[in-house]
C-alpha positions as CSV (number, residue, x, y, z in Angstrom):
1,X,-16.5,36.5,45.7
2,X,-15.7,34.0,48.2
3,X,-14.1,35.4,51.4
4,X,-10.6,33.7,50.5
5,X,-10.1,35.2,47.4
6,X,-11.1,38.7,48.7
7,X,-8.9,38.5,51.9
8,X,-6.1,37.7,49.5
9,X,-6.9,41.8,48.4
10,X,-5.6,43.1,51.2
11,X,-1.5,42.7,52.3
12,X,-2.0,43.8,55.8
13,X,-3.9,40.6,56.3
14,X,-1.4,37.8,54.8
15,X,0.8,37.5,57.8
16,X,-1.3,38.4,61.0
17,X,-4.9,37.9,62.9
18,X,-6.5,41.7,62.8
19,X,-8.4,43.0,65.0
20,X,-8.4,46.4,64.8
21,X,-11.1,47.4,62.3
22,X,-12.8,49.8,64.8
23,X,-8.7,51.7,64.9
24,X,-7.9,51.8,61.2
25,X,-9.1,49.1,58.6
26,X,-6.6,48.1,56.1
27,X,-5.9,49.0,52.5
28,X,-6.9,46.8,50.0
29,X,-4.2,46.5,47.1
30,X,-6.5,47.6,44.2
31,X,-6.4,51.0,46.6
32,X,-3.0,51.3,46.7
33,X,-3.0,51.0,43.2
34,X,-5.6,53.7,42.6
35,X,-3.8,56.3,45.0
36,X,-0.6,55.8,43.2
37,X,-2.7,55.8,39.8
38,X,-4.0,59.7,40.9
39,X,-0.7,60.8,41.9
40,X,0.9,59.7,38.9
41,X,-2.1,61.4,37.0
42,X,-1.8,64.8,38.5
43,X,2.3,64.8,37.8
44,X,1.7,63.8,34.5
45,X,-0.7,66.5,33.8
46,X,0.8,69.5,35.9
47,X,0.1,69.8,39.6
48,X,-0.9,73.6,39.3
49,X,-2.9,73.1,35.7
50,X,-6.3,73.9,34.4
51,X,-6.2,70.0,33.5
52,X,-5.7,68.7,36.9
53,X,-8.0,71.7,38.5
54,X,-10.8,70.1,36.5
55,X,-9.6,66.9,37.2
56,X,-9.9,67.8,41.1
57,X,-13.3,69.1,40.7
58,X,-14.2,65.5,39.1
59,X,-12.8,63.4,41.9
60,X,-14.1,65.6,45.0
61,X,-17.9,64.8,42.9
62,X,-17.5,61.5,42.3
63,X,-16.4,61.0,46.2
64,X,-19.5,62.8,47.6
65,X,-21.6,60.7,45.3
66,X,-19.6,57.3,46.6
67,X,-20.6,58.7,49.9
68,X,-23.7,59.8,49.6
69,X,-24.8,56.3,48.1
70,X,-23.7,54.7,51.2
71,X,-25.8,56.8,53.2
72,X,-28.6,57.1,51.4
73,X,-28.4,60.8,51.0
74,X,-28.2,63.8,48.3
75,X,-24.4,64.7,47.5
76,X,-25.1,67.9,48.3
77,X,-25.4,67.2,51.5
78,X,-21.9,65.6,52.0
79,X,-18.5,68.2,53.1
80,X,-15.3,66.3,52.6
81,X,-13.2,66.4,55.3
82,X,-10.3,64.4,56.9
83,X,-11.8,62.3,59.5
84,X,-14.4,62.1,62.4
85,X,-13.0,64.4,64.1
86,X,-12.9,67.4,61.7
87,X,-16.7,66.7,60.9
88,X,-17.7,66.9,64.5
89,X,-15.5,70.3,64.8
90,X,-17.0,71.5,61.8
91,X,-20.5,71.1,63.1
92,X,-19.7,72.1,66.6
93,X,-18.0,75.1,66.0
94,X,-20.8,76.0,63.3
95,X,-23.7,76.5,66.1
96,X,-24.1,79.6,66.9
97,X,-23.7,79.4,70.7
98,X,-25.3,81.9,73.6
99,X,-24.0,81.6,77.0
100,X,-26.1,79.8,78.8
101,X,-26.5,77.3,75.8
102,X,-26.9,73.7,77.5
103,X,-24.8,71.2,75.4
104,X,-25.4,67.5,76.2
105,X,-22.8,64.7,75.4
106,X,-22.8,60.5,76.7
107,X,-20.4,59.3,78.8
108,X,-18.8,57.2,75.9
109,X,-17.5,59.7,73.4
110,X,-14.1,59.8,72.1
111,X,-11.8,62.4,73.9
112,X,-11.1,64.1,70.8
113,X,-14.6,65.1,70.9
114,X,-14.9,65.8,74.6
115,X,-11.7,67.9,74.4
116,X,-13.5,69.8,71.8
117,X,-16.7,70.4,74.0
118,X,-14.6,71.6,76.9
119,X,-13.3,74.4,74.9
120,X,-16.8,75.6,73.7
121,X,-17.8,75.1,77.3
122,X,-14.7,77.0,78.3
123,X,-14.7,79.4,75.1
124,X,-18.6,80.6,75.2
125,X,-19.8,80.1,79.1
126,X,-22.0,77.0,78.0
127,X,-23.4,74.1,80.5
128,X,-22.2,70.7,79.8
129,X,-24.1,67.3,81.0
130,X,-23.0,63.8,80.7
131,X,-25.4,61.6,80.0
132,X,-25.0,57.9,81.4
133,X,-25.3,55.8,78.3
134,X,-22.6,53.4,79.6
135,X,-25.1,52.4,82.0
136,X,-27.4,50.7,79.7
137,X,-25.3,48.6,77.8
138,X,-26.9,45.5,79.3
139,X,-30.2,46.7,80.7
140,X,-31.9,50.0,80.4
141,X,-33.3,52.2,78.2
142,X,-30.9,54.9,76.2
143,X,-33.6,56.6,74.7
144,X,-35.9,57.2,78.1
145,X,-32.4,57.9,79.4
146,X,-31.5,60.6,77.0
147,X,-35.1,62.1,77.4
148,X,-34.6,62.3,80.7
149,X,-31.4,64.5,80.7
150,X,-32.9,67.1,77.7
151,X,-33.9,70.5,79.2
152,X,-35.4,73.9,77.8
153,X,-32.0,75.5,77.3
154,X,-30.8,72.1,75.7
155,X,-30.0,72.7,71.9
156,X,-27.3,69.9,70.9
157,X,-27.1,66.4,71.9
158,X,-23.4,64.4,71.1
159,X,-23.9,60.9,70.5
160,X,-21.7,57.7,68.9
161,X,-24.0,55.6,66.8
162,X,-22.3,53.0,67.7
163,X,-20.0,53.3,71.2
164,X,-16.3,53.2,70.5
165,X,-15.3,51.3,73.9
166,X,-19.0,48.3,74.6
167,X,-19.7,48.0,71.0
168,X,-23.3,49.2,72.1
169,X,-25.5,50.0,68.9
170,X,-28.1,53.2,69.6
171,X,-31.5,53.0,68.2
172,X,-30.5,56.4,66.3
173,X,-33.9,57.3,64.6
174,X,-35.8,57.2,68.5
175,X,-32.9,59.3,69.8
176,X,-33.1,61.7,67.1
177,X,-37.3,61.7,67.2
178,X,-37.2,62.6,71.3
179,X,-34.2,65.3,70.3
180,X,-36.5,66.8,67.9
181,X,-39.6,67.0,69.7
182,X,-37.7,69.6,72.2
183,X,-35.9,71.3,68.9
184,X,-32.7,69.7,70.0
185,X,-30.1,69.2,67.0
186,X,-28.0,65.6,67.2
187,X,-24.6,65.7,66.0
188,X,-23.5,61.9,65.9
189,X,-19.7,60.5,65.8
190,X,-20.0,57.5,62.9
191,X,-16.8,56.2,63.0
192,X,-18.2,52.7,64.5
193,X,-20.7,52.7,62.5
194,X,-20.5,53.6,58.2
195,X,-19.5,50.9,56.3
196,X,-20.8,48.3,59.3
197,X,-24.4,48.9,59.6
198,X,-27.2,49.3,56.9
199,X,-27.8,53.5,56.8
200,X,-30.2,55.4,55.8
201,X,-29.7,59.0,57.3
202,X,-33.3,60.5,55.8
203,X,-35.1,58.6,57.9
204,X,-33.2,58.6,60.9
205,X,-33.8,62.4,60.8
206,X,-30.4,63.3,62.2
207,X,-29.0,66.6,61.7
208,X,-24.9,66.2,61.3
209,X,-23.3,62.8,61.3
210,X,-19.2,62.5,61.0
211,X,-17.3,60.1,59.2
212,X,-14.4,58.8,57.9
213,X,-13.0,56.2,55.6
214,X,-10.0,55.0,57.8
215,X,-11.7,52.4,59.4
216,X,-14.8,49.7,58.6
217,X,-14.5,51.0,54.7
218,X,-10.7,50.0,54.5
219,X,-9.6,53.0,52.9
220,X,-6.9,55.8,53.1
221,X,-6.2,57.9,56.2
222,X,-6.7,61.2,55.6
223,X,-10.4,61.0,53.9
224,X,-13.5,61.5,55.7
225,X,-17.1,63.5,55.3
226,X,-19.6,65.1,57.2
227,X,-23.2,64.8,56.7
228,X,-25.4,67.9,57.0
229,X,-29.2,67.6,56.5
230,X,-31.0,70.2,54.4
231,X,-32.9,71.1,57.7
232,X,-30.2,72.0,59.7
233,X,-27.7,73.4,56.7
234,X,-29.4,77.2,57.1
235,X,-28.4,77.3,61.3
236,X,-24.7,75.9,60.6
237,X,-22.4,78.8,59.7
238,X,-18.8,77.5,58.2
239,X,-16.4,77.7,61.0
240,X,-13.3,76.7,58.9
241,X,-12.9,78.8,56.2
242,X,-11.1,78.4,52.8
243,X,-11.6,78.9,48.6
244,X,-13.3,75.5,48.3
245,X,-16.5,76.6,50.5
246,X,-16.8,80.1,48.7
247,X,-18.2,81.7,45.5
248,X,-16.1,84.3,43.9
249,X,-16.6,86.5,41.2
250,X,-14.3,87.1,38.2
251,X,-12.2,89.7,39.9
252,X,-12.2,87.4,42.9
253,X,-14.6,88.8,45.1
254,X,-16.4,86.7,47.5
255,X,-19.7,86.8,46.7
256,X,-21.0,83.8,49.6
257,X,-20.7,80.3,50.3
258,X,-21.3,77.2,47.9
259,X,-24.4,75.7,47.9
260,X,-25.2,72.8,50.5
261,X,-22.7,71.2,52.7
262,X,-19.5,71.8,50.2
263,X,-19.3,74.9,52.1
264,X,-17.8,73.6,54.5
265,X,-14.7,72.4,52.9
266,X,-11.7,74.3,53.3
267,X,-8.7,73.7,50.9
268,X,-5.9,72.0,49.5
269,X,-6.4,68.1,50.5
270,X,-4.4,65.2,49.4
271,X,-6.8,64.3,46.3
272,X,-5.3,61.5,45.4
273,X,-6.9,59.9,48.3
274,X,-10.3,60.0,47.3
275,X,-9.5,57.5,44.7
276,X,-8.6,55.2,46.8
277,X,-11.6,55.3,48.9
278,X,-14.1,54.8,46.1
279,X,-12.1,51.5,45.5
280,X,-12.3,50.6,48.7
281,X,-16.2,51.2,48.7
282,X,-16.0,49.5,45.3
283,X,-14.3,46.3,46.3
284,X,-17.1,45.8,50.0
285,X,-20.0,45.5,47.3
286,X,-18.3,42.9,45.4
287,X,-18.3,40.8,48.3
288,X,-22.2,41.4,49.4
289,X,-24.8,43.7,49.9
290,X,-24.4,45.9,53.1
291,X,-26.9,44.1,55.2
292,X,-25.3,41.2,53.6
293,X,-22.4,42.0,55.1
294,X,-23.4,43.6,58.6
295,X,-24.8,40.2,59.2
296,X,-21.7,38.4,58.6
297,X,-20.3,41.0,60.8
298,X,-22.9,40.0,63.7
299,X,-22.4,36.1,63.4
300,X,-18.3,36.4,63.6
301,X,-19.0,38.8,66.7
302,X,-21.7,36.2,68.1
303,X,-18.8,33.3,67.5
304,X,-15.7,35.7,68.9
305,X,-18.3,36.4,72.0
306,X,-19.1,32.9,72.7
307,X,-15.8,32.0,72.5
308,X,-14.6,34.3,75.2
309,X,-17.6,33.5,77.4
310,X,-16.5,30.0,77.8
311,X,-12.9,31.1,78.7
312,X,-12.9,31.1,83.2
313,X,-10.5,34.4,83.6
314,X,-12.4,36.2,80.4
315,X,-14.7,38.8,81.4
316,X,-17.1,40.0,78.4
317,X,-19.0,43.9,78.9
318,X,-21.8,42.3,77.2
319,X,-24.3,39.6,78.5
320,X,-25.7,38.8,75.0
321,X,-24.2,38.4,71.7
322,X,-23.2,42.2,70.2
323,X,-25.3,44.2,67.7
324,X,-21.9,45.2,65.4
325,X,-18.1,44.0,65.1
326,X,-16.9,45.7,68.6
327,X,-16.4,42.7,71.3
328,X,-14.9,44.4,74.3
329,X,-13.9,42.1,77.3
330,X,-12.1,42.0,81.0
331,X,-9.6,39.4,82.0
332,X,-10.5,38.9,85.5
333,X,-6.9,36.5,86.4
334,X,-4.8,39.8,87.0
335,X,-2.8,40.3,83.7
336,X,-2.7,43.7,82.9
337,X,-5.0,44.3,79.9
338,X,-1.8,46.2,77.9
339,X,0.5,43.7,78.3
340,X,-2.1,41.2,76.8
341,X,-2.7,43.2,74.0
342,X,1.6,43.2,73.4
343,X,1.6,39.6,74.0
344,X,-0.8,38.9,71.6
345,X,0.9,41.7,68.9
346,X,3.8,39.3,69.3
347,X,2.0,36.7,67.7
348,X,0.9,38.4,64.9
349,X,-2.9,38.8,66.9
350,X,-3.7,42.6,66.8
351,X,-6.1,44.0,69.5
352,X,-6.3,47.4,71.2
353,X,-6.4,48.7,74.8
354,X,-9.6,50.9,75.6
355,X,-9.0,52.9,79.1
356,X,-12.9,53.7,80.1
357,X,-13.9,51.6,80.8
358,X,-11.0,49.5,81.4
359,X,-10.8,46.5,78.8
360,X,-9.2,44.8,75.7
361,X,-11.5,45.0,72.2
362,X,-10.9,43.3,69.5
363,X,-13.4,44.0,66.1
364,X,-14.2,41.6,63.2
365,X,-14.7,42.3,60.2
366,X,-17.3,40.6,57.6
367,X,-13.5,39.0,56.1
368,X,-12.6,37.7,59.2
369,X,-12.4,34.2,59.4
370,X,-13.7,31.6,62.2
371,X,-9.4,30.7,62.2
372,X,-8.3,33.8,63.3
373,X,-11.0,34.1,66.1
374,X,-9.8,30.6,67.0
375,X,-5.8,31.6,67.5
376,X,-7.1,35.2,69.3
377,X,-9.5,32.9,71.6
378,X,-6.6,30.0,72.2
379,X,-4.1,32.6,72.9
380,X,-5.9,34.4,75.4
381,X,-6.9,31.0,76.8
382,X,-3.6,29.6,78.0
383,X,-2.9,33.0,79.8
């Protein structure tokens, strides 16, 4: 499928430059269509009937399989959940903390995942360390550097595969080999970095890694999972709690939890959703391969980079070409970095302000086209 005819797919993109991949990737129309297909499938049959509860079952497996395919894992170790965030809760909360418990998280996570640490920090007397990834964007080691701040008492390590704010890839497997030498767990934020880079969480090793489906795979808000390895299934306890992660009996008696990571699923979602999604999933392999399209992906963010480099009063965090779709940059002429990103809305050019470290980033997609790098790049030019 040429890149024309599968941009035409998605509406959000006839009338503006996006940028915004990394924030929420757009739905493609054939997802649309499947979402309102589902709804219209469960009114049809009776929201409250034996035919749509069997119906529900259906969809929720054929999800974790889509998933699981992407990943390179079993189904069975997939829990649906809403986003990111709700996957790194889930395994967060699951640990069974001791005071004293060291917890150790980079200095680039999301705040919806430090605000969560803070509470277990506040919640069950734990010690929190920061460990500086930002540092070694450009030079540097992340793995010596994470090595360097594991300790005894160390038993979780909080990581983005890919940084939200530089872009910075992490070399996940060596992380999660140095972790595992000291008997550390790695809980890793993947909204950066599933359905951008070629996975394949087996061999990385890594214990829990949170997702969603808002964002690189173009598909609804409100669908997401959470990977749980066989490994470190038996240690994770359900935190959230609800009839989808538990085994009744006939007089209904609960009797345990389902088997592998569906346990952690809690209840009532918007079902209809997960149609969508596999859509989505469906319509990025009809364009290419994954690595096919993660290295698209890197020569549209090697163009974007270059680009900015050669603009005087255009700061980029990076001093070589990025690993993924996240170009983040400075203007160093004194315009306020918000009100370029409004300016540019204006124009129909979509970008997004990141506060730490202070800068503008803008993400392509394997869709995007050299033309739309070209009006961002000219626009922020003439400033």
């Amino acid at each position: 499928m040429t890149k024309d005819n599968h941009r035409q797919q998605f509406p959000a993109l006839t009338n503006k430059a996006y940028f915004n991949y990394g924030g929420q990737g757009p739905l493609p129309e054939a997802a649309l269509e499947a979402i309102y297909g589902a709804y219209k499938r469960v009114q049809l049959g009776g929201p409250f009937s034996g035919d749509v509860g069997a119906w529900v079952i259906q969809e929720a497996m054929l999800t974790r399989r889509a998933m699981a395919s992407e990943l390179a894992v079993p189904p069975e170790t997939i829990a649906l959940t809403e986003d990111v965030t709700v996957g790194c809760n889930i395994a967060l909360w699951g640990i069974e903390w001791q005071a004293g418990d060291r917890l150790l998280i980079s200095d680039c996570e999301h705040p919806g995942i430090i605000a969560s640490v803070m509470e277990l920090q506040r919640r069950f007397n734990l010690e929190v360390a920061v460990c500086p990834l930002a540092a070694t964007l450009n030079q540097g080691d992340p793995v010596q550097v994470i090595a360097d701040s594991l300790q005894p008492n160390t038993r979780l390590l909080v990581i983005s595969h890919i940084l939200w704010n530089t872009g910075q890839v992490l070399p996940l497997t060596e992380i999660v080999k140095v972790c595992h030498q000291q008997e550390v767990k790695v809980l890793v934020d993947a909204a950066q970095s599933v359905g951008v880079l070629p996975l394949n969480l087996i061999e990385s090793g890594v214990d829990f890694y949170a997702f969603t489906g808002h964002k690189w795979w173009c598909g609804p808000e409100g669908v997401g999972g959470l990977y749980v390895s066989a490994a470190a299934l038996a240690d994770l306890h359900p935190a959230f709690i609800g009839w989808r992660g538990i085994v009744t009996d006939t007089k209904a008696k609960v009797m345990g939890w389902k088997p592998g990571a569906q346990r952690y699923e809690i209840a009532t979602s918007a079902y209809p959703l997960y149609a969508g999604l596999r859509s989505a999933i469906a319509l990025q392999h009809e364009w290419g391969t994954v690595e096919e399209r993660y290295a698209e992906i890197c020569r549209l963010s090697k163009y974007l980079w270059e680009s900015l480099s050669e603009i005087s009063h255009v700061k980029c965090l990076r001093t070589s070409p990025p690993e993924a779709g996240l170009v983040s940059f400075q203007l160093t002429n004194g315009t306020p970095h918000n009100k370029l990103v409004d300016w540019l809305e204006k124009q129909g050019i979509m970008v997004r302000t990141i506060l730490n470290p202070d800068c503008v980033r803008a993400c392509v997609h394997y869709f995007t086209t050299e033309a739309e790098i070209d009006k961002l790049v000219g626009a922020i030019a003439i400033l």
